[in-house]
Backbone bond lengths (Angstrom), bond angles and torsions (degrees), N, CA, C in turn:
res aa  C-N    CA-C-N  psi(-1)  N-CA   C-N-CA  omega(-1)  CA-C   N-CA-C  phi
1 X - - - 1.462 - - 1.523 108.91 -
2 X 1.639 122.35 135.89 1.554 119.68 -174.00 1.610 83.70 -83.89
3 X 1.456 98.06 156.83 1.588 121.11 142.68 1.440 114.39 -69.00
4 X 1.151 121.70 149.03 1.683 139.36 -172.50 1.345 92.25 -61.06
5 X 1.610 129.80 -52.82 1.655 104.87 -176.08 1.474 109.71 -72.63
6 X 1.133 128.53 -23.50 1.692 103.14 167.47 1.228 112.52 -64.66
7 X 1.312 127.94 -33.21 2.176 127.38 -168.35 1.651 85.31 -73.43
8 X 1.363 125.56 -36.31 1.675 116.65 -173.83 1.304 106.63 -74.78
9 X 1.196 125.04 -18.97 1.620 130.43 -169.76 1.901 98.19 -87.69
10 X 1.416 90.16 -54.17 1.779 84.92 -176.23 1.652 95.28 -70.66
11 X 0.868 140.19 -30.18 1.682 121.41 -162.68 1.596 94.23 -87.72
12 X 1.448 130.65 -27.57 1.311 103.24 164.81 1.510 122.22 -65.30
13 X 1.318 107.01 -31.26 1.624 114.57 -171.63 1.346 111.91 -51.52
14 X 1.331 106.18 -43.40 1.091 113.91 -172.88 1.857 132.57 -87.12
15 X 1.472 87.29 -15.06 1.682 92.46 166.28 2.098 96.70 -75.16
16 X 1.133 110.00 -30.76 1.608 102.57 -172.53 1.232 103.21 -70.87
17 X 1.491 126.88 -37.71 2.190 127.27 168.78 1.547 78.00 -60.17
18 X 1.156 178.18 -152.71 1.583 157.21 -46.86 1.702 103.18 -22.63
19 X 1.491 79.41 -73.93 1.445 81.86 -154.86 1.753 133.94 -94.02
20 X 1.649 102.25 22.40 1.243 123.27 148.70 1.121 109.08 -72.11
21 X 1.362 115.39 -53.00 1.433 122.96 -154.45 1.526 95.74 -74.74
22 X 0.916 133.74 -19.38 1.348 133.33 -162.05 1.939 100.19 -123.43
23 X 1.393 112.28 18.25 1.597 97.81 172.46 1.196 126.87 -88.24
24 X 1.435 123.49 20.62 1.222 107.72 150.09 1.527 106.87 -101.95
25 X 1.250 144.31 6.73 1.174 143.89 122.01 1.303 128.63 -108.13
26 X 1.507 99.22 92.83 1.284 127.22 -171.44 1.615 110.40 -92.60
27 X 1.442 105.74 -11.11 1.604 116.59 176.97 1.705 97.04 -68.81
28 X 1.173 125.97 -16.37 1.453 109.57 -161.66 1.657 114.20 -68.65
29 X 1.399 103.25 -13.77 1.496 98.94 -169.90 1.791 96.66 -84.56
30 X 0.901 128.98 5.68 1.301 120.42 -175.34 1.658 96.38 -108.43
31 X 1.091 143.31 2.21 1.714 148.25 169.52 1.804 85.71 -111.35
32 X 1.539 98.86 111.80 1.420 98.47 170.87 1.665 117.93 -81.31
33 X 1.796 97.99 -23.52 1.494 109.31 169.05 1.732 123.75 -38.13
34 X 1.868 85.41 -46.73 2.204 80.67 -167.04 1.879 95.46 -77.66
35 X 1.321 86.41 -45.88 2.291 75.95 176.38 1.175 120.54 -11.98
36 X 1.729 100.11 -65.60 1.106 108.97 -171.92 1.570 117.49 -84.25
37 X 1.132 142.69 4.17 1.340 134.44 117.07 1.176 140.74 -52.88
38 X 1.618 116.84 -35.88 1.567 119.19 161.94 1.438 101.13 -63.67
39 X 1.053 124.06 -75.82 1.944 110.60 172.78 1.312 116.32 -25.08
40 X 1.358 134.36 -29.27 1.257 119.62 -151.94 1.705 85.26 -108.07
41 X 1.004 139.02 -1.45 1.309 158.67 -133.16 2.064 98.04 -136.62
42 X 1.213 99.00 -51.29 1.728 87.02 171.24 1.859 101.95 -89.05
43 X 1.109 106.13 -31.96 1.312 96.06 -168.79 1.571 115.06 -61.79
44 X 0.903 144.56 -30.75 1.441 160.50 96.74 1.193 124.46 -25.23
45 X 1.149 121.06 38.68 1.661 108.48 160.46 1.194 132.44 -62.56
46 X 1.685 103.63 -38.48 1.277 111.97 -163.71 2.027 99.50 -73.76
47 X 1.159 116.59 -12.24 1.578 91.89 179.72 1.678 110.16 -111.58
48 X 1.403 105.23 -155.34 1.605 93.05 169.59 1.337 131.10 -101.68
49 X 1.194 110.68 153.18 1.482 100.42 -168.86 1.661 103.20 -114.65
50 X 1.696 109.20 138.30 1.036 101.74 165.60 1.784 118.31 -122.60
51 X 1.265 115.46 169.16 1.700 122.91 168.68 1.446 111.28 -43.91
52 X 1.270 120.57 -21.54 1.636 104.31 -174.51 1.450 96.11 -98.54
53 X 1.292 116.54 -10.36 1.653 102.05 175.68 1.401 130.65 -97.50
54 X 1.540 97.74 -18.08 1.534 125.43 -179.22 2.194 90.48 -70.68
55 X 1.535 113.20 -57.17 1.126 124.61 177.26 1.689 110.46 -59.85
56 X 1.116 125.06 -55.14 1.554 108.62 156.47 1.655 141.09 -36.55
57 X 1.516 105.88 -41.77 1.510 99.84 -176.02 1.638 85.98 -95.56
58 X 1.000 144.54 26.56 1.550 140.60 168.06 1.476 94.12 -108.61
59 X 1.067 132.03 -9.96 1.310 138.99 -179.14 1.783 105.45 65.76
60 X 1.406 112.67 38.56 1.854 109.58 173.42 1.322 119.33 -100.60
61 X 1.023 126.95 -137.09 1.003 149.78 174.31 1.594 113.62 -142.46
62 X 1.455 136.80 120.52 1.278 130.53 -147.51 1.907 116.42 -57.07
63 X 1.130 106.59 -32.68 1.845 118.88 175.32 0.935 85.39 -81.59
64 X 1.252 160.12 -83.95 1.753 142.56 -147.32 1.404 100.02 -61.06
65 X 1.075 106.28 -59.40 2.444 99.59 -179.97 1.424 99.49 -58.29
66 X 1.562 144.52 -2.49 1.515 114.02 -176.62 1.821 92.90 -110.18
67 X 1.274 97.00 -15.24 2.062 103.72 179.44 1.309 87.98 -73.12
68 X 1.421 142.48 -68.31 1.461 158.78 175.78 1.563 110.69 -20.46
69 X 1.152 112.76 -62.74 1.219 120.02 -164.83 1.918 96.10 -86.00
70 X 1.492 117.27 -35.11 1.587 97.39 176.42 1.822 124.31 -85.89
71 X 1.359 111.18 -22.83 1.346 130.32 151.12 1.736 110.52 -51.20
72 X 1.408 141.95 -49.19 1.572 123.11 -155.19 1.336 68.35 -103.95
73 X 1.355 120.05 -83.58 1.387 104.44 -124.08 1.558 97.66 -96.52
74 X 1.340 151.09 -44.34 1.704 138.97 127.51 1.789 96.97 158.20
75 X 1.933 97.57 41.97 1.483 108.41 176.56 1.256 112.74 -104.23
76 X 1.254 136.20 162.01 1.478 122.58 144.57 1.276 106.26 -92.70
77 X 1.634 121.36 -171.55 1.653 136.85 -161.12 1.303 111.19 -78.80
78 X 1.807 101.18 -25.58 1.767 119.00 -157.29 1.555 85.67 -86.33
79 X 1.687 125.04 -33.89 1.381 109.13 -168.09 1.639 108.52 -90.34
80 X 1.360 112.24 -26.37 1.435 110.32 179.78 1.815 102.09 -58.28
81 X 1.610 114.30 -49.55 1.830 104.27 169.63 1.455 122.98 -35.28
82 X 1.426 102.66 -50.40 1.368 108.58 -170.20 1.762 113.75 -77.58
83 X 1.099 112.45 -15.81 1.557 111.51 160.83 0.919 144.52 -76.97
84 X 1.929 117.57 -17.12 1.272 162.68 -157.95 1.572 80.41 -96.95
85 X 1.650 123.39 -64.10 1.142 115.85 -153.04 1.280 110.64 -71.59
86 X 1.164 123.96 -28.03 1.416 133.88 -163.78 1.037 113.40 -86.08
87 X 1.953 125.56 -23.93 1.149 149.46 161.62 1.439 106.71 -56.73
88 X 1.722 125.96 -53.44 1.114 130.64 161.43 1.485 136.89 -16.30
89 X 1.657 80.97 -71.24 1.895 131.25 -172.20 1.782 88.46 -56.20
90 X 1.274 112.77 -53.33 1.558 113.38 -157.04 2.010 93.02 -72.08
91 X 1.142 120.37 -36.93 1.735 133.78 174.47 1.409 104.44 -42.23
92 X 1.367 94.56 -57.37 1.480 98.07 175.06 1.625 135.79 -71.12
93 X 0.680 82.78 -18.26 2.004 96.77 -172.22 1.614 80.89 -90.26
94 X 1.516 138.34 -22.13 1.244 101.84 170.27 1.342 136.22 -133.82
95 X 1.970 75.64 26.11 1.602 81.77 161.52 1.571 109.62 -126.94
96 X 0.964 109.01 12.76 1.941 121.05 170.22 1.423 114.19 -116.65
97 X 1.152 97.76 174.11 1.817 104.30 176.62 1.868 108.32 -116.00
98 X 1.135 102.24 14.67 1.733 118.73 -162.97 1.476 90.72 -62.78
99 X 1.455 105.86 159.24 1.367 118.39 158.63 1.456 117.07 -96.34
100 X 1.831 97.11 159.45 1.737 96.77 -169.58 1.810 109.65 -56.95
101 X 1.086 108.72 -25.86 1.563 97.95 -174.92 1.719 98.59 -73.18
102 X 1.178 123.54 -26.08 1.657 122.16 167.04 1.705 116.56 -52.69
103 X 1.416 90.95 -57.07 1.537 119.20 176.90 1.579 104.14 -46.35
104 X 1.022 123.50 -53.72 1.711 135.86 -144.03 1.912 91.02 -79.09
105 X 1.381 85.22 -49.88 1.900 102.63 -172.23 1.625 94.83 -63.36
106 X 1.005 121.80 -72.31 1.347 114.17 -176.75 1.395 136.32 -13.60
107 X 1.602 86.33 -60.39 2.011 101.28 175.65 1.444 100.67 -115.27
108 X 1.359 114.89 61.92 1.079 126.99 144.90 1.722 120.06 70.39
109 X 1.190 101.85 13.43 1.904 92.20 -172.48 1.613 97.86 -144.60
110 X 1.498 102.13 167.70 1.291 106.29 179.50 1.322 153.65 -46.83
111 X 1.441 170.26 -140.03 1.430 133.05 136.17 1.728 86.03 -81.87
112 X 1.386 121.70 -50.73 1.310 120.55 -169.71 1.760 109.73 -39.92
113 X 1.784 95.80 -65.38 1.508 100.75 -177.09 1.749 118.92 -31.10
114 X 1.695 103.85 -49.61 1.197 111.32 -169.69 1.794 102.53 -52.28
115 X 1.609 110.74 -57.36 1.437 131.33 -171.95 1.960 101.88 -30.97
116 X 0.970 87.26 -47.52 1.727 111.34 -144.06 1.992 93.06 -80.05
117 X 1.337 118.03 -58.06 1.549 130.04 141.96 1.645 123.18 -35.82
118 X 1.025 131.31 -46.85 1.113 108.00 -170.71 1.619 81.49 -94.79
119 X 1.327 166.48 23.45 1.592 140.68 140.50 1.233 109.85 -77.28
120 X 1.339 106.97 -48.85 1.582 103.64 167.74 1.245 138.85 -21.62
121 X 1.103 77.68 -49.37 1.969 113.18 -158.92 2.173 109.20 -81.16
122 X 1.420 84.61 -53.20 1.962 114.11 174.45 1.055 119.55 -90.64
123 X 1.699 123.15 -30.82 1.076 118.08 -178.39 1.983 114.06 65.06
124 X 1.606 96.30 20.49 1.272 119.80 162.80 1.450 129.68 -118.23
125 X 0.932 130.72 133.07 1.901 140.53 148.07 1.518 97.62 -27.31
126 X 1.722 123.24 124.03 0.992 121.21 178.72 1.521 130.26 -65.28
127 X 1.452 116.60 -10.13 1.554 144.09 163.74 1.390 99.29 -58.32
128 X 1.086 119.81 -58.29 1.756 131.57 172.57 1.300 122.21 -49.42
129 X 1.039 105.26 -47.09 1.757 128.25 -177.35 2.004 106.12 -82.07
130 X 1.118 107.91 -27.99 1.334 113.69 -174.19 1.525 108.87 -94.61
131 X 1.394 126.67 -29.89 1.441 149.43 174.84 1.548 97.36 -74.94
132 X 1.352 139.84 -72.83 1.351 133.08 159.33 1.557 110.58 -17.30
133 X 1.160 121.36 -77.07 1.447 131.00 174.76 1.801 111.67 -15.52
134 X 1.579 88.64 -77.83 1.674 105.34 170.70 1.494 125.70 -30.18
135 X 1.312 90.16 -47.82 1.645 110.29 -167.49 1.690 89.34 -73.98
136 X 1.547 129.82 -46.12 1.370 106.25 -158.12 1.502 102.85 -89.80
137 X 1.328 107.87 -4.00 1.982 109.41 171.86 1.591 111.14 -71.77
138 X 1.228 103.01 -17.69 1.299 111.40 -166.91 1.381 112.23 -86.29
139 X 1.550 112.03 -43.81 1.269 137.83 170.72 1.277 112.46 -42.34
140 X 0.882 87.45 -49.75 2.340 117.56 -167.84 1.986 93.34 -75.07
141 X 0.872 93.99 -39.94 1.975 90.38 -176.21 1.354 104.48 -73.97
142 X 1.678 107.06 -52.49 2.002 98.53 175.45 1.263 105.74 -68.99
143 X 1.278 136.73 -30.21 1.782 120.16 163.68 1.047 111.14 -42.40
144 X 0.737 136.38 -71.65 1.730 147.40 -170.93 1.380 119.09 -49.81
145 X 1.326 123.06 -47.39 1.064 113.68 -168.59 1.551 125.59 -94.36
């Protein structure tokens, strides 16, 4: 079981992967609405998320937040989850030593699902995507010290 400052450490980490994870929609930071569904979206990983809740803390109505979100920025709700998670997934890989089948369980999806999501997502081999990770934990430790 983490302590609350590691879940606060990975959920900050992971609002800062946002907006890699999200550069080919890089418009999102200008809709403060989806933010605050992608936030509400890592902050909750561990349970399920649905459209009327993602559409609640956006303050919509669930058909106007799924027109919203495919009109500005050209996602649906199911892909903003899955970016959140992977945003997560990447938090974790660099602030744990877990394995991807740890990783996968964590934020909710398969080891495959995860595999198959983060290329999608990176347009990387998850070895690639997980080695990046390393490298910027590493980065982050010689900063620091």
């Amino acid at each position: 079981m983490q302590s609350d400052r590691t879940r606060s450490r990975i959920v900050s980490d992971a609002h800062v992967i946002l907006l890699p994870i999200l550069q080919d929609f890089s418009q999102i930071r200008y809709y403060p609405r989806a933010v605050r569904a992608f936030e509400h979206i890592v902050t909750n990983i561990d349970k399920p998320v649905r459209v009327a809740d993602l559409a609640d803390v956006a303050g919509m109505e669930p058909t106007a937040f799924c027109r919203f979100l495919r009109c500005k920025i050209g996602i649906t709700p199911k892909e903003l989850v899955l970016r959140g998670k992977v945003a997560f997934a990447a938090a974790l890989l660099r602030r744990t030593d877990h394995s991807i089948t740890e990783v996968a369980d964590r934020v909710g999806l398969s080891e495959d699902s995860l595999r198959r999501a983060v290329r999608r997502i990176t347009g990387e081999p998850f070895a690639v995507f997980k080695a990046a990770q390393f490298r910027a934990a590493q980065h982050g430790k010689a900063g620091s010290a």
